[in-house]
N, C-alpha and C positions, 0 to 999 in steps of 0.2 A: 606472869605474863605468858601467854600461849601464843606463838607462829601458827600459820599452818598456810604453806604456800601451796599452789594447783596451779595445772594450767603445760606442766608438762608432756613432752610429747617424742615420737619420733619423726623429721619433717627430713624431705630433701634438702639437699646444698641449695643455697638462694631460698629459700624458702623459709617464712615467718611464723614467727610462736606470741603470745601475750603470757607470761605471771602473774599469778596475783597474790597476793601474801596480805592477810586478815587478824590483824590483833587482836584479844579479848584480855580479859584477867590480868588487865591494868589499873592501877588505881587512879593514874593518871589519863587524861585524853590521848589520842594515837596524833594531833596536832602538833603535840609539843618534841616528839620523840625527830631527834636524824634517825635517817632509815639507811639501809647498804642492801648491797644483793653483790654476795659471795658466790663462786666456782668451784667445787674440787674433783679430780679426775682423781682416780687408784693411783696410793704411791706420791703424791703431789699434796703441796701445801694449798690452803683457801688462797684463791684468787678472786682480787678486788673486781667485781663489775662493773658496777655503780654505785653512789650515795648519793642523797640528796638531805639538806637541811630543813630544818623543821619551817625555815622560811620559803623555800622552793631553791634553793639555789642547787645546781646539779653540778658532779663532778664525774669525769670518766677515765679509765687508763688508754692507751693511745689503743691498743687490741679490740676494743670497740667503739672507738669514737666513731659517732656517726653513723654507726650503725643499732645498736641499743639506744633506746630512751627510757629514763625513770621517770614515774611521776606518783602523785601520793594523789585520793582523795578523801580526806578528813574526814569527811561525815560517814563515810563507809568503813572508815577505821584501815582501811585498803592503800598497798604499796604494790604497784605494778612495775615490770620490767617489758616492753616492747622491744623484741628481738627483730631484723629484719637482717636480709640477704647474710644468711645463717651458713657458718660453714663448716666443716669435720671438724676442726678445733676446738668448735664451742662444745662440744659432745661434754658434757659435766652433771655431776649432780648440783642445782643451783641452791642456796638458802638465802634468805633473809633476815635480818638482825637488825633489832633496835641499835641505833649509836652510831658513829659517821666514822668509827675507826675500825680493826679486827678486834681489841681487846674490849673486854668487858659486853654488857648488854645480855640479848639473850637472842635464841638462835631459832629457827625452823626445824622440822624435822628433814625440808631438803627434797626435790622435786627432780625429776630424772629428764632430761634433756640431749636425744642422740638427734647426730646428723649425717647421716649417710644415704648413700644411691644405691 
């Protein structure tokens, strides 16, 4: 199974980014997979973003609630993260992983994400 997430960038504070993260070299369909989009800053454990279920159902931690949306489309094999009124904190390197937890699945190579003025 190959990640390969894009879409990173350097934006000002308030300012908005898209992800997009592309399976291939699954044997199965990219429908059936939960998907996440992990955080990690230098020195720092993965932090959870978002997940979403292989049914659509979405989940977030309170640090972006309402401001991140996940959403998957199937037929593109495509997992997007929508970042909005973006602030220094979010500054991470992002990844994407098959599976709705941290353990197990497989991971992206990881997409760079600064927020500064």
């Amino acid at each position: 199974v190959q990640l390969v997430e894009s879409g990173g960038d350097a934006v000002q504070p308030g300012g908005s980014l898209r992800l997009s993260c592309t399976l291939s070299g699954s044997a199965f369909r990219f429908s059936i997979y939960d998907m996440s989009w992990y955080r990690q800053t230098p020195g720092k454990v993965h932090e959870l973003v978002a997940r979403i279920t292989s049914g659509g159902n979405t989940d977030y931690p309170d640090s972006v609630k309402g401001r991140f949306t996940i959403s998957r489309d199937d037929a593109k094999s495509t997992l997007y993260l929508e970042m909005n009124y973006l602030k220094p904190e979010d500054t991470a390197v992002y990844y994407c992983k098959t599976g709705y937890n941290y353990n197990g699945g497989s991971w992206g190579q990881g997409t760079q994400v600064t927020v500064s003025s």
